[in-house]
PQR file of N, CA, C, O and H, with PARSE charges and radii, in Angstrom:
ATOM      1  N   UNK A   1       7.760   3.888  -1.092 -0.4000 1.5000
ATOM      2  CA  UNK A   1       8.644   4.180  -2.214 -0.0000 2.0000
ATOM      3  C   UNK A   1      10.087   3.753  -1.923  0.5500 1.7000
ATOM      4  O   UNK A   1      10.993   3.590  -2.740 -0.5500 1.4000
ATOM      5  N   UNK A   2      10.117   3.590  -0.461 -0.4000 1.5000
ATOM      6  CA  UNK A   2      11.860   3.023   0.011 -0.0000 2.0000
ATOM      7  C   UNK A   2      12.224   2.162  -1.017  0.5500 1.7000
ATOM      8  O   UNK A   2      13.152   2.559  -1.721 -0.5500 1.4000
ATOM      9  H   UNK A   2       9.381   3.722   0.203  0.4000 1.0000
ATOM     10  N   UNK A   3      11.659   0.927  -1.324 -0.4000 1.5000
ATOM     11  CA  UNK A   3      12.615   0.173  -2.107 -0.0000 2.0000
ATOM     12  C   UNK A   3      12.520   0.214  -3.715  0.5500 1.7000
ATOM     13  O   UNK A   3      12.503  -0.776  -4.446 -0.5500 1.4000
ATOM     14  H   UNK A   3      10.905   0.604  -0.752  0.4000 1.0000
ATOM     15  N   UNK A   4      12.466   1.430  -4.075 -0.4000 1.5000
ATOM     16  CA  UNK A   4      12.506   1.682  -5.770 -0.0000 2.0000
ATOM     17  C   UNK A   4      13.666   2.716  -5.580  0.5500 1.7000
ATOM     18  O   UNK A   4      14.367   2.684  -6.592 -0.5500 1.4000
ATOM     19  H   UNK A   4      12.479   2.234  -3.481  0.4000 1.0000
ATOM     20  N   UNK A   5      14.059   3.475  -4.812 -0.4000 1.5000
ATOM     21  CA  UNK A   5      14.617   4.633  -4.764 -0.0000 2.0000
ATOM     22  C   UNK A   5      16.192   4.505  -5.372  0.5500 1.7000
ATOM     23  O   UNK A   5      16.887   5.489  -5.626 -0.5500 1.4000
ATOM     24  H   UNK A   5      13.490   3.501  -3.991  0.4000 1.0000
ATOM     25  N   UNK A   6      16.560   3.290  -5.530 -0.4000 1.5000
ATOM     26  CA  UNK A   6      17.454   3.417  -5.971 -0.0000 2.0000
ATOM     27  C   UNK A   6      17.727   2.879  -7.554  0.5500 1.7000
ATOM     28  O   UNK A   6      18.771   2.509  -8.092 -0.5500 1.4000
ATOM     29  H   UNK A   6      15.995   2.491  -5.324  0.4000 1.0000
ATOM     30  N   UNK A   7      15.972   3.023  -8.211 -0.4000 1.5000
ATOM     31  CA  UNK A   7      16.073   2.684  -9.473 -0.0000 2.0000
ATOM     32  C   UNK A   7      16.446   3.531 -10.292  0.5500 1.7000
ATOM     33  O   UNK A   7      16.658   4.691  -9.936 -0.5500 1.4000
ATOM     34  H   UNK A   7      15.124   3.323  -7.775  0.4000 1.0000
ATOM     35  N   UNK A   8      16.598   3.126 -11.544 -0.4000 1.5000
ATOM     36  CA  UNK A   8      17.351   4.525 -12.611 -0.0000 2.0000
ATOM     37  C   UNK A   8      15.440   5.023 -13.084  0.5500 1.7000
ATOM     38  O   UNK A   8      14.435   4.316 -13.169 -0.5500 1.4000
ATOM     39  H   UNK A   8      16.426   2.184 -11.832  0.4000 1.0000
ATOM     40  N   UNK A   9      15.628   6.377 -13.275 -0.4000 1.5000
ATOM     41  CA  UNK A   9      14.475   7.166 -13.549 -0.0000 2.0000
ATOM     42  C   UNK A   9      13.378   7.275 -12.721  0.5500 1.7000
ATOM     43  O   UNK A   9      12.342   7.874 -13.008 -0.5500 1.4000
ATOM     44  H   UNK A   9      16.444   6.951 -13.206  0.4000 1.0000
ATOM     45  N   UNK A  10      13.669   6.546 -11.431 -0.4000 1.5000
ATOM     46  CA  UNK A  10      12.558   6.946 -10.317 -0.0000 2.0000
ATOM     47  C   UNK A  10      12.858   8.301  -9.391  0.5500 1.7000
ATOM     48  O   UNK A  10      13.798   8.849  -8.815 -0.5500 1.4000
ATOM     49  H   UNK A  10      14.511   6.059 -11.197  0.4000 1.0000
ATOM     50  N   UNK A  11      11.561   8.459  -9.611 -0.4000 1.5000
ATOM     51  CA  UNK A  11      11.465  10.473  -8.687 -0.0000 2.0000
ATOM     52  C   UNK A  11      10.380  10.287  -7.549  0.5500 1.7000
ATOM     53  O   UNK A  11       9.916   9.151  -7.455 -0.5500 1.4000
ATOM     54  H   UNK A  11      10.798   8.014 -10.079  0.4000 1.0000
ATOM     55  N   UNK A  12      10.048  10.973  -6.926 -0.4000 1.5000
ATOM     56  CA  UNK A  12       8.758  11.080  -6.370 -0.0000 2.0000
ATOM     57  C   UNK A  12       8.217  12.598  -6.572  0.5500 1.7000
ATOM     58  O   UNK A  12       7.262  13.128  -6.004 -0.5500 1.4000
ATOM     59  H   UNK A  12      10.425  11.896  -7.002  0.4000 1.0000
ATOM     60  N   UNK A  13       9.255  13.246  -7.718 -0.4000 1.5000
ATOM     61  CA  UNK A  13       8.912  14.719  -7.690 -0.0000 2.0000
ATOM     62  C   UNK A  13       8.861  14.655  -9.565  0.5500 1.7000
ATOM     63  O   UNK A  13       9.386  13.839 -10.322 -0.5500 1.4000
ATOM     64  H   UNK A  13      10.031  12.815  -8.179  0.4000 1.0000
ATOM     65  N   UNK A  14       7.972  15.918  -9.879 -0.4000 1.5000
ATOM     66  CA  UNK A  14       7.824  16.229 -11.330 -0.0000 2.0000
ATOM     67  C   UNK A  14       9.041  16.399 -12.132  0.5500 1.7000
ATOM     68  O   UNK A  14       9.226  15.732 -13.150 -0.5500 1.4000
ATOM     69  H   UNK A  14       7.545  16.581  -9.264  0.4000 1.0000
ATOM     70  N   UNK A  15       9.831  17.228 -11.727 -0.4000 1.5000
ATOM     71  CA  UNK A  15      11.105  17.694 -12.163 -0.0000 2.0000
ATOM     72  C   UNK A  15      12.258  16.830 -11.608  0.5500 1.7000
ATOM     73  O   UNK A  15      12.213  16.005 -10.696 -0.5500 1.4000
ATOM     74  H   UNK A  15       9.680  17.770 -10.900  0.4000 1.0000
ATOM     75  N   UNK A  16      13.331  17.226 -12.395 -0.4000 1.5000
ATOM     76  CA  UNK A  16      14.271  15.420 -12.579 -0.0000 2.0000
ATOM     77  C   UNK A  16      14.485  14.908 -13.470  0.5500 1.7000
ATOM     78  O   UNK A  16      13.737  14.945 -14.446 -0.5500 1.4000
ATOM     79  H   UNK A  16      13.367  17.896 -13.135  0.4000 1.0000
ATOM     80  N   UNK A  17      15.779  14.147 -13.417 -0.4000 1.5000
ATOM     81  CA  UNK A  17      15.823  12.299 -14.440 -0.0000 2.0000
ATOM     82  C   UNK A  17      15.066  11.716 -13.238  0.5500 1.7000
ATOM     83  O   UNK A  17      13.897  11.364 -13.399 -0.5500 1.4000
ATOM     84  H   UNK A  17      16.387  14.118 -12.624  0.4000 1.0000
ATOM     85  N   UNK A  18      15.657  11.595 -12.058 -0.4000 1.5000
ATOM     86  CA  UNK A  18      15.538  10.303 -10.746 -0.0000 2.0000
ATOM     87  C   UNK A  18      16.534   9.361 -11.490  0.5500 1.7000
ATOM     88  O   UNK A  18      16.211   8.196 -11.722 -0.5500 1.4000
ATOM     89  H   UNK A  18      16.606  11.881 -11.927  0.4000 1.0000
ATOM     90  N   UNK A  19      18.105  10.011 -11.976 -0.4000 1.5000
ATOM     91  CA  UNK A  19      19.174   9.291 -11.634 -0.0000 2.0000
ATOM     92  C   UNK A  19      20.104   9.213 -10.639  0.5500 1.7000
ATOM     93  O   UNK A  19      21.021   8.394 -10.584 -0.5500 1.4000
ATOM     94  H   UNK A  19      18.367  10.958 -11.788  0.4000 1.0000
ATOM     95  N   UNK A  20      19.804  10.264  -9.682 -0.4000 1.5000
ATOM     96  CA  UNK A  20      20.950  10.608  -8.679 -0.0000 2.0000
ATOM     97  C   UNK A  20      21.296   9.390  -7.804  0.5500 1.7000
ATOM     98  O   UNK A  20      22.478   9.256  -7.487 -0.5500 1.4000
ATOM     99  H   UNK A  20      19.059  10.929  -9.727  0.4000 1.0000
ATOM    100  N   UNK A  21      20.532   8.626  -7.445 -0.4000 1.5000
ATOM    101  CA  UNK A  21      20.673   7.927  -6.098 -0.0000 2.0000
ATOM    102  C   UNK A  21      21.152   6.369  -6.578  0.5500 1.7000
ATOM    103  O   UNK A  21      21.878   5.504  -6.088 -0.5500 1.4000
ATOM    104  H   UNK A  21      19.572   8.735  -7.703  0.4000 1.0000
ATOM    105  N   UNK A  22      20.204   6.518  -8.017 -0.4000 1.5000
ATOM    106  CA  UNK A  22      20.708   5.578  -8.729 -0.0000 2.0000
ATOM    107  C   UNK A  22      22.524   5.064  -9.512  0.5500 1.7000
ATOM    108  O   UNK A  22      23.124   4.051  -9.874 -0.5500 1.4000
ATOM    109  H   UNK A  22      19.614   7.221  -8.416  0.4000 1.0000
ATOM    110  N   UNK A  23      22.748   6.682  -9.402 -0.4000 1.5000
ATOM    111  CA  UNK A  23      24.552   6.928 -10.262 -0.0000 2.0000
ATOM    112  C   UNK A  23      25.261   6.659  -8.442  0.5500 1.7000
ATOM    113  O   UNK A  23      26.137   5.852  -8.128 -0.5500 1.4000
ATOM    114  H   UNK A  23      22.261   7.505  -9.108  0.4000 1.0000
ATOM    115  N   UNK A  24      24.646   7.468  -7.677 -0.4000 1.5000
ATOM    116  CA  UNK A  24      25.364   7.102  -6.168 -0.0000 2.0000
ATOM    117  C   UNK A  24      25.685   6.074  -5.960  0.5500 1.7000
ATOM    118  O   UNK A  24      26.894   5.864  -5.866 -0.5500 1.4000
ATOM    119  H   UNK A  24      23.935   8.123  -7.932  0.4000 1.0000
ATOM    120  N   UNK A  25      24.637   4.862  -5.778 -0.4000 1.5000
ATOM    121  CA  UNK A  25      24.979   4.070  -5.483 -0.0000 2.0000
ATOM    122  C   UNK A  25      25.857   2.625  -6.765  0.5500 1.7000
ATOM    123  O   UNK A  25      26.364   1.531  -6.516 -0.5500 1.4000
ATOM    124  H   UNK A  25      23.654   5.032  -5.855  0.4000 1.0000
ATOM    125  N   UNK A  26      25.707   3.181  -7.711 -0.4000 1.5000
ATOM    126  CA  UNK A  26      26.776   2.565  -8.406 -0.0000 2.0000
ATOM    127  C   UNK A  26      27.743   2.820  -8.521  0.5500 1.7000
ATOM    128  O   UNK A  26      28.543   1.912  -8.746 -0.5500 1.4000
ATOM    129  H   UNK A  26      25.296   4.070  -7.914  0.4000 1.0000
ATOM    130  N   UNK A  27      28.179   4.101  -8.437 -0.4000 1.5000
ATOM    131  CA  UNK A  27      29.498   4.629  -8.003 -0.0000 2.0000
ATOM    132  C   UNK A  27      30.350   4.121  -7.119  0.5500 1.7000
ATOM    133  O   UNK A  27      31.453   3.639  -7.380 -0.5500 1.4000
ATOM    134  H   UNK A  27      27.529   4.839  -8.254  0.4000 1.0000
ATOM    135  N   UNK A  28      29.608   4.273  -5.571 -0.4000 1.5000
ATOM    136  CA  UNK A  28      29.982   3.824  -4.597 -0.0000 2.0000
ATOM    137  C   UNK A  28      30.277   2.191  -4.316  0.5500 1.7000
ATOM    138  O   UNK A  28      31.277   1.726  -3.768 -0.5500 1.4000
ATOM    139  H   UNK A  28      28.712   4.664  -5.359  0.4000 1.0000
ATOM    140  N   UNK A  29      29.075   1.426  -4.869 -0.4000 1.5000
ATOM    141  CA  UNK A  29      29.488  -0.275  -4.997 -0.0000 2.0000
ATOM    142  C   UNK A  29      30.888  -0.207  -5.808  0.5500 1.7000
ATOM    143  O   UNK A  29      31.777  -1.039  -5.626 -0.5500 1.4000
ATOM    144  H   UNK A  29      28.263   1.804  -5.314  0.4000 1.0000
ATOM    145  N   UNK A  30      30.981   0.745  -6.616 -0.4000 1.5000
ATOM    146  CA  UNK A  30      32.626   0.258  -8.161 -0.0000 2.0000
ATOM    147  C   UNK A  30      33.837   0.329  -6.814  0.5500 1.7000
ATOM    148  O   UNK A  30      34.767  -0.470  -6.702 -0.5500 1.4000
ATOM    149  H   UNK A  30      30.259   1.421  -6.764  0.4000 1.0000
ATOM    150  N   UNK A  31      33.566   1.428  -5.910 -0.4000 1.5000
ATOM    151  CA  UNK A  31      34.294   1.278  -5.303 -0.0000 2.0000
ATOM    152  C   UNK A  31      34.258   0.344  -3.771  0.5500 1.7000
ATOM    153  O   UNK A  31      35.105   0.339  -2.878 -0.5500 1.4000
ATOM    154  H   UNK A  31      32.811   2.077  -6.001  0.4000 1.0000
ATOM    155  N   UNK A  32      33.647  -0.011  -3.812 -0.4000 1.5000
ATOM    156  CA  UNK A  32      33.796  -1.488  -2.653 -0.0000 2.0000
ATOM    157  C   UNK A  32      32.963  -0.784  -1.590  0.5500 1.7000
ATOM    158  O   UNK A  32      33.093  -1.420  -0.545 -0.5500 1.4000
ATOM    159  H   UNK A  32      32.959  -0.007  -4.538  0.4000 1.0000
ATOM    160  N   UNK A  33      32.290   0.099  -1.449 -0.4000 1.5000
ATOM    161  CA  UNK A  33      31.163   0.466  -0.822 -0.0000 2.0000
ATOM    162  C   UNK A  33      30.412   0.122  -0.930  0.5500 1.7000
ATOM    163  O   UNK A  33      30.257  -0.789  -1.744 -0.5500 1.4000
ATOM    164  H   UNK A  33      32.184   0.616  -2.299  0.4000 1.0000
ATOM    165  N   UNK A  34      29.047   0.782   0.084 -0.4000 1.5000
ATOM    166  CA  UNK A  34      27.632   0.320   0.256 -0.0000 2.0000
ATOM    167  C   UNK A  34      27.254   1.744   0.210  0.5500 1.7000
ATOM    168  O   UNK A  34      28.032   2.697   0.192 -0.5500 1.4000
ATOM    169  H   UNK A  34      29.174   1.522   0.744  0.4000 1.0000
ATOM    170  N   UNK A  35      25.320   1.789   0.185 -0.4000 1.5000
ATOM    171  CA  UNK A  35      24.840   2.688   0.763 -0.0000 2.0000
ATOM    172  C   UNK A  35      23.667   1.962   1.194  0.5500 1.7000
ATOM    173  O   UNK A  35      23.180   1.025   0.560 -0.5500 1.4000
ATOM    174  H   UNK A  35      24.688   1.014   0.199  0.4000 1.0000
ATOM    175  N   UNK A  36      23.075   2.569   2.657 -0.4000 1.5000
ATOM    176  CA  UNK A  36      22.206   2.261   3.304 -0.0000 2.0000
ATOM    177  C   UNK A  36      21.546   3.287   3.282  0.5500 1.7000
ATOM    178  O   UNK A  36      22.024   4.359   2.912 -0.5500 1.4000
ATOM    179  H   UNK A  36      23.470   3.330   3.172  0.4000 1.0000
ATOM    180  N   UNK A  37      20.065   3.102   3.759 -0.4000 1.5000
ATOM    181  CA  UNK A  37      18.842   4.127   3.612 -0.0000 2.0000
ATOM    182  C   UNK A  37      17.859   3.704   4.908  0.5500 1.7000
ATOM    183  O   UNK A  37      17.373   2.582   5.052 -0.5500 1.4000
ATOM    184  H   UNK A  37      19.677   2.231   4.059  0.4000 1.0000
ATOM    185  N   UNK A  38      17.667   4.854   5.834 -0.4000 1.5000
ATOM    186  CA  UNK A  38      16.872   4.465   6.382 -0.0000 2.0000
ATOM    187  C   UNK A  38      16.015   5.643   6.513  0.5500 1.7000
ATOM    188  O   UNK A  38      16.417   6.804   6.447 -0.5500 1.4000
ATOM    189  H   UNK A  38      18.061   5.765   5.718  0.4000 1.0000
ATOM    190  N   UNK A  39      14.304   5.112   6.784 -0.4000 1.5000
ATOM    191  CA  UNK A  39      13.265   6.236   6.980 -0.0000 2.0000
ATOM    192  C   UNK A  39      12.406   5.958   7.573  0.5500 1.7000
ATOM    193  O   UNK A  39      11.982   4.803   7.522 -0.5500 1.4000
ATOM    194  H   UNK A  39      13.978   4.168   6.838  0.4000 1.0000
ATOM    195  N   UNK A  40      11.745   7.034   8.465 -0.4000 1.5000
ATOM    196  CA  UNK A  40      10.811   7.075   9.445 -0.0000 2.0000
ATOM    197  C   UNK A  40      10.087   8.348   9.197  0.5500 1.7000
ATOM    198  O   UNK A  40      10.560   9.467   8.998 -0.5500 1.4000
ATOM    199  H   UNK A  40      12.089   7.972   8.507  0.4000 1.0000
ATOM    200  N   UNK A  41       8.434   7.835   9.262 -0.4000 1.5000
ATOM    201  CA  UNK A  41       7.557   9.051   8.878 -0.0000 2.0000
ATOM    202  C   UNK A  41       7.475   9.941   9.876  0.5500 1.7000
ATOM    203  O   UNK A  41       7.310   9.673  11.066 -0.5500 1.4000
ATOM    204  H   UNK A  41       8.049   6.926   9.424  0.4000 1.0000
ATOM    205  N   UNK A  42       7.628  11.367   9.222 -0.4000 1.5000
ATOM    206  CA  UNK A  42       7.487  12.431  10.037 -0.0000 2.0000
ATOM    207  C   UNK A  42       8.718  12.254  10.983  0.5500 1.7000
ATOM    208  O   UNK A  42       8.578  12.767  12.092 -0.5500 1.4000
ATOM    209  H   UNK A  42       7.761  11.584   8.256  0.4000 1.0000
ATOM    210  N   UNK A  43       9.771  11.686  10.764 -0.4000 1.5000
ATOM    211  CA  UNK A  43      11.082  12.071  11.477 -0.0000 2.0000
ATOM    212  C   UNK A  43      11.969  12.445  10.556  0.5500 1.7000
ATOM    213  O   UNK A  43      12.666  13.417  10.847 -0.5500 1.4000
ATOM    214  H   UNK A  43       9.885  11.268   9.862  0.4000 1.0000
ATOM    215  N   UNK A  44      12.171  11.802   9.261 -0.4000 1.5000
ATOM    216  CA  UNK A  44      13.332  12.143   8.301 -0.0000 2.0000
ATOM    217  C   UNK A  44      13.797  10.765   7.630  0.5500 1.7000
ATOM    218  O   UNK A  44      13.342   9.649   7.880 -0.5500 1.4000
ATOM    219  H   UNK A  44      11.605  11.012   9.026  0.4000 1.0000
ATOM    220  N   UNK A  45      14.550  11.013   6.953 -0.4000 1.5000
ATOM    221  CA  UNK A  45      15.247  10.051   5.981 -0.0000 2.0000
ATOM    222  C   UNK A  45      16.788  10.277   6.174  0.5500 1.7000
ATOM    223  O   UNK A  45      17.352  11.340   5.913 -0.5500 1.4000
ATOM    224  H   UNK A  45      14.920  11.919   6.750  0.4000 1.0000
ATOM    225  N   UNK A  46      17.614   8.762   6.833 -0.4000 1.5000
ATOM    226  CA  UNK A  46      19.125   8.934   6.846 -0.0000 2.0000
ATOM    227  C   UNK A  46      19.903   7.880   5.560  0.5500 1.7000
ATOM    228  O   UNK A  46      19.617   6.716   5.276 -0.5500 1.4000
ATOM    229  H   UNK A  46      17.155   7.899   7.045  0.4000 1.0000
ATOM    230  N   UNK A  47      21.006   8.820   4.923 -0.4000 1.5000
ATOM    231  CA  UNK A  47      21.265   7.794   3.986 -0.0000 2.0000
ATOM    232  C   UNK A  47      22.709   7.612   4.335  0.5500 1.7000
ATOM    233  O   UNK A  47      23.301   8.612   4.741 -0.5500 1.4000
ATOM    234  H   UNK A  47      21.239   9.765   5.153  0.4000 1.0000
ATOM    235  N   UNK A  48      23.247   6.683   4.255 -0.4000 1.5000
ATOM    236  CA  UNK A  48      24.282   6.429   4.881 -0.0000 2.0000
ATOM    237  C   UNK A  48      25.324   6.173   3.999  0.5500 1.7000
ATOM    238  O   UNK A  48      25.020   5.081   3.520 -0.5500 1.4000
ATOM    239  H   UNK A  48      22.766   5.871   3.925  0.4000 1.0000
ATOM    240  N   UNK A  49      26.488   6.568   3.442 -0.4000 1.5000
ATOM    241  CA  UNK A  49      27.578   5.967   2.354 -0.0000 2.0000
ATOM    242  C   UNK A  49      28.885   5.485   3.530  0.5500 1.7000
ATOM    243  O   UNK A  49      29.217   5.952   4.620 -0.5500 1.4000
ATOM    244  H   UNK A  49      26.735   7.455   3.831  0.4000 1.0000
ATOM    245  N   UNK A  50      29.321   4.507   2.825 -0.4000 1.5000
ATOM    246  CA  UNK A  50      30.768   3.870   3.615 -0.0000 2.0000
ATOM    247  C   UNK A  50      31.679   3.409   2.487  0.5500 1.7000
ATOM    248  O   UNK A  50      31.530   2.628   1.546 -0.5500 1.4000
ATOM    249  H   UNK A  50      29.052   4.128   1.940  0.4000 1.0000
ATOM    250  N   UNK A  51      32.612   4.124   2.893 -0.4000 1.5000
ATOM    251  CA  UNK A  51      33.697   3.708   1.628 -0.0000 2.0000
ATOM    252  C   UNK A  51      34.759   2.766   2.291  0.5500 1.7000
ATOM    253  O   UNK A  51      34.659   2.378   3.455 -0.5500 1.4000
ATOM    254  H   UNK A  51      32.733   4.758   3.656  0.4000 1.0000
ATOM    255  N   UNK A  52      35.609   2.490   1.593 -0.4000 1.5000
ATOM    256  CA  UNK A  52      36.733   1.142   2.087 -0.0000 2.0000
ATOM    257  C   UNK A  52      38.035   2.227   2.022  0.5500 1.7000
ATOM    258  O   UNK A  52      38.154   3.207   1.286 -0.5500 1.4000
ATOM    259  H   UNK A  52      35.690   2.805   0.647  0.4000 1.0000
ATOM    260  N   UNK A  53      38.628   1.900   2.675 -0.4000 1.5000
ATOM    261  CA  UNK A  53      40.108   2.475   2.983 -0.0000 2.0000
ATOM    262  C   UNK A  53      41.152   2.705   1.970  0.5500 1.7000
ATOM    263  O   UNK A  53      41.992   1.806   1.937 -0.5500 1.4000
ATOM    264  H   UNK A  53      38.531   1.105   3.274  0.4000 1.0000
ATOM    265  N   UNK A  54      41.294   3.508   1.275 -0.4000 1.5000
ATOM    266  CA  UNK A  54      42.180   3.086  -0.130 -0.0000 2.0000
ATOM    267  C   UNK A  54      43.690   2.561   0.435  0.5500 1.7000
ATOM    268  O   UNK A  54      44.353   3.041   1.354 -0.5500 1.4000
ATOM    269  H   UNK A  54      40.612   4.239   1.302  0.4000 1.0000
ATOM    270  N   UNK A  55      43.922   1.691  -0.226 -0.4000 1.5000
ATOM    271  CA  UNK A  55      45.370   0.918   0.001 -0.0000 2.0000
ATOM    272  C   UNK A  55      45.956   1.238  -1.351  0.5500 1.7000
ATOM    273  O   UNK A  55      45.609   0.773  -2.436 -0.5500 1.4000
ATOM    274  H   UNK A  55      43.384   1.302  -0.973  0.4000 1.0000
ATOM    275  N   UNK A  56      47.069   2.268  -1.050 -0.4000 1.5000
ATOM    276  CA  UNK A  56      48.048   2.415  -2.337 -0.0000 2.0000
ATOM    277  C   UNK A  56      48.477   1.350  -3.048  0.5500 1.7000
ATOM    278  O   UNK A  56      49.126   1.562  -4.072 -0.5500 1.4000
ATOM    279  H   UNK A  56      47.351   2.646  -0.168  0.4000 1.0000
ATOM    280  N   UNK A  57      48.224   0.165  -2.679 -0.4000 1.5000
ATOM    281  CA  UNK A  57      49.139  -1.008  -3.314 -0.0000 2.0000
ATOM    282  C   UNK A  57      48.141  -1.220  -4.432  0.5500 1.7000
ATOM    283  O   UNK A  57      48.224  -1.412  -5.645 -0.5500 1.4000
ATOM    284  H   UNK A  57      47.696  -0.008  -1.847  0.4000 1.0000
ATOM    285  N   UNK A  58      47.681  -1.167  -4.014 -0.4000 1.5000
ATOM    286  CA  UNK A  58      46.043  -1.598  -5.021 -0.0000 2.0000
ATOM    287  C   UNK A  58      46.403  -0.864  -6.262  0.5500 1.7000
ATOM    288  O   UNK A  58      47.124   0.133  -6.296 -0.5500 1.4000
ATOM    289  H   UNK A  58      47.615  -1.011  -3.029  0.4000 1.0000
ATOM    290  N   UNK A  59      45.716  -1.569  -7.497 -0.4000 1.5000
ATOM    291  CA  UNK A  59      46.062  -0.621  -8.473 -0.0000 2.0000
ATOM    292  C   UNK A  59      44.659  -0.402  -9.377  0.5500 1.7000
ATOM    293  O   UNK A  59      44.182  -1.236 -10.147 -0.5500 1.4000
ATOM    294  H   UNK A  59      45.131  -2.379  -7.469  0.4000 1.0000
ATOM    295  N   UNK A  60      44.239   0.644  -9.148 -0.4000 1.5000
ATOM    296  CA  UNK A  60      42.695   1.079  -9.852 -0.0000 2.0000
ATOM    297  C   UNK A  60      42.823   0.046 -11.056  0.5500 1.7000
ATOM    298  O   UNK A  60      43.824  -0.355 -11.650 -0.5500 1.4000
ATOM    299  H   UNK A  60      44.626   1.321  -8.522  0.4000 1.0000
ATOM    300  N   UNK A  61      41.058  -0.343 -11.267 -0.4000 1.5000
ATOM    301  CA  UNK A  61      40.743  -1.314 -12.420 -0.0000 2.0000
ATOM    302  C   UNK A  61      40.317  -0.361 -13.458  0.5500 1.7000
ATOM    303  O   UNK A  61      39.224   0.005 -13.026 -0.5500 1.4000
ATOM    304  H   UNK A  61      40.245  -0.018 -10.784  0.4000 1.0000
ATOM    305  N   UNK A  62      40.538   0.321 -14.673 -0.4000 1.5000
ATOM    306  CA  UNK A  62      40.054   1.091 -15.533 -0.0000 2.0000
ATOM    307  C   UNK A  62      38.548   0.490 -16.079  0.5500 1.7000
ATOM    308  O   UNK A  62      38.330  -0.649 -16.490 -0.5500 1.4000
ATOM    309  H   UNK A  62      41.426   0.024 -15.023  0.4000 1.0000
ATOM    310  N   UNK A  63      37.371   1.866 -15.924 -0.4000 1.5000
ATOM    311  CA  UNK A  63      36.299   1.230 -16.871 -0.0000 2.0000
ATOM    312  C   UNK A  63      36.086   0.945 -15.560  0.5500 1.7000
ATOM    313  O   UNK A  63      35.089   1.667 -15.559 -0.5500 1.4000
ATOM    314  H   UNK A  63      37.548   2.792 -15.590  0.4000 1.0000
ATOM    315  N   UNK A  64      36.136   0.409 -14.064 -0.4000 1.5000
ATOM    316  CA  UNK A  64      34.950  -0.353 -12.971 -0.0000 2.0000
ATOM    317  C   UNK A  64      34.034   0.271 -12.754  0.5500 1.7000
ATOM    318  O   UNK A  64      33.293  -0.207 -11.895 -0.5500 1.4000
ATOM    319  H   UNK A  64      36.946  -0.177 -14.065  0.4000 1.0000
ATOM    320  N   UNK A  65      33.681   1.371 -13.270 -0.4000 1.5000
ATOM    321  CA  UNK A  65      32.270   1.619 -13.313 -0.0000 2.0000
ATOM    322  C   UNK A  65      31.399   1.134 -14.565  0.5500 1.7000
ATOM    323  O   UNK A  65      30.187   1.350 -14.595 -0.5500 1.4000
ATOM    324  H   UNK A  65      34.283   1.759 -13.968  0.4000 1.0000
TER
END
């Protein structure tokens, strides 16, 4: 299921949209981030977010999401 997980309306559970991971990671790309995902059975699932450094000079793009 790793590589759907970040589709809009995918769950692996009954209850839900299965938008969360999907709004995450578009969120996070508007802002010049990534997210990584990694999983191993019967050890766990790590998800990783990295954001970029805000530089005051910069001036937010309205609407980049």
């Amino acid at each position: 299921v790793l590589p759907r997980i970040f589709e809009p309306q995918f769950s692996t559970r009954s209850k839900g949209s299965g938008l969360g991971l999907a709004i995450v990671q578009r969120v996070v790309r508007a802002w010049g981030g990534g997210v990584e995902v990694e999983s191993e059975v019967d050890r766990g699932t790590t998800v990783t977010v990295t954001l970029r450094v805000w530089d005051e000079s910069e001036t937010p793009v309205e609407g980049s999401l």
